[in-house]
C-alpha positions in Angstrom: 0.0 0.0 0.0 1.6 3.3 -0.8 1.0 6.7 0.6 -1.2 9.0 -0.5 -1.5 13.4 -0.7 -3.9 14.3 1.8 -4.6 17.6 3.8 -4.3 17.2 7.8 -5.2 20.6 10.0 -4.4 22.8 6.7 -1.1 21.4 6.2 0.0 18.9 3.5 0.8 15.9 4.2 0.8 11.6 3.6 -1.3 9.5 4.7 -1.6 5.6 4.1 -4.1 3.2 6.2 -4.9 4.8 9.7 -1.4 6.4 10.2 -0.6 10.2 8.7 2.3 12.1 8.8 3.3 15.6 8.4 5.5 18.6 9.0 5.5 18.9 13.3 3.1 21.9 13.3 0.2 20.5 14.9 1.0 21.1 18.4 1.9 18.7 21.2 0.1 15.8 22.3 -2.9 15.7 19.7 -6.1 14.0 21.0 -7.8 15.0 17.4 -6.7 15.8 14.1 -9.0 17.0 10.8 -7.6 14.9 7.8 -9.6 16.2 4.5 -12.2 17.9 6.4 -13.3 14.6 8.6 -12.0 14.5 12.1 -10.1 11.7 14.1 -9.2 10.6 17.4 -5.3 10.1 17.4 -4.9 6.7 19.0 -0.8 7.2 19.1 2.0 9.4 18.0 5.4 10.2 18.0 7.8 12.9 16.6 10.8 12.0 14.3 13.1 15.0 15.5 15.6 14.6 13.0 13.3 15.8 10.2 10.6 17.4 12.8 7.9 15.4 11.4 5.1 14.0 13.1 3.8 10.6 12.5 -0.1 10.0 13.7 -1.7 6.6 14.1 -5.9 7.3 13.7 -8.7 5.7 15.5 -11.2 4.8 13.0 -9.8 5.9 9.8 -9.0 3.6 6.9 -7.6 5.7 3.1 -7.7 2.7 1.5 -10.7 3.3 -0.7 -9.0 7.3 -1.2 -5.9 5.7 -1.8 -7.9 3.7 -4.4 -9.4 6.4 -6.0 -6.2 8.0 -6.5 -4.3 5.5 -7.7 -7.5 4.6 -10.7 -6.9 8.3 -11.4 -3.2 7.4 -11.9 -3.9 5.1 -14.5 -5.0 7.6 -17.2 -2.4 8.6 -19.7 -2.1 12.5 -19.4 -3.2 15.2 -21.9 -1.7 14.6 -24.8 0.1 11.2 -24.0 -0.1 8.1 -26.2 -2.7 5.9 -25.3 -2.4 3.3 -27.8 1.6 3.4 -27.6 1.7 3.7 -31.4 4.4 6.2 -30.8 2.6 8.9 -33.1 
């Protein structure tokens, strides 16, 4: 399962499962986070302090089926690409 863009208390992040991480902005000890406008309970946490990231384990929260979406969308060719790989 790979990670996935998502938006967590305004600020950009990854998410992937039930655990998110982003830039350590969100304050110490967080009981509740907003990840793309739905709010969590944050079951656990911890702080890599070499890159000041924070690293959120979520009660209740699954991005599988966003993480599908995503990836479904990944599958199109872009604008203008080849399709058919005829090479015109």
């Amino acid at each position: 399962m790979s990670w996935i863009v998502v938006e967590i208390e305004g600020i950009d992040g990854m998410a992937r499962g039930n655990e998110v991480t982003c830039p350590n902005a969100i304050g110490e000890d967080p009981t509740s986070v907003t990840v793309n406008g739905a709010s969590y309970a944050v079951e656990d946490w911890r702080v890599d302090e070499r890159d000041d990231v924070i690293y959120l384990t979520l009660a209740d929260a699954d991005f599988k089926n966003v993480q599908i979406a995503q990836e479904e969308n990944d599958d199109q060719p872009d604008e203008g690409g080849d399709p058919n790989n005829t090479g015109e």
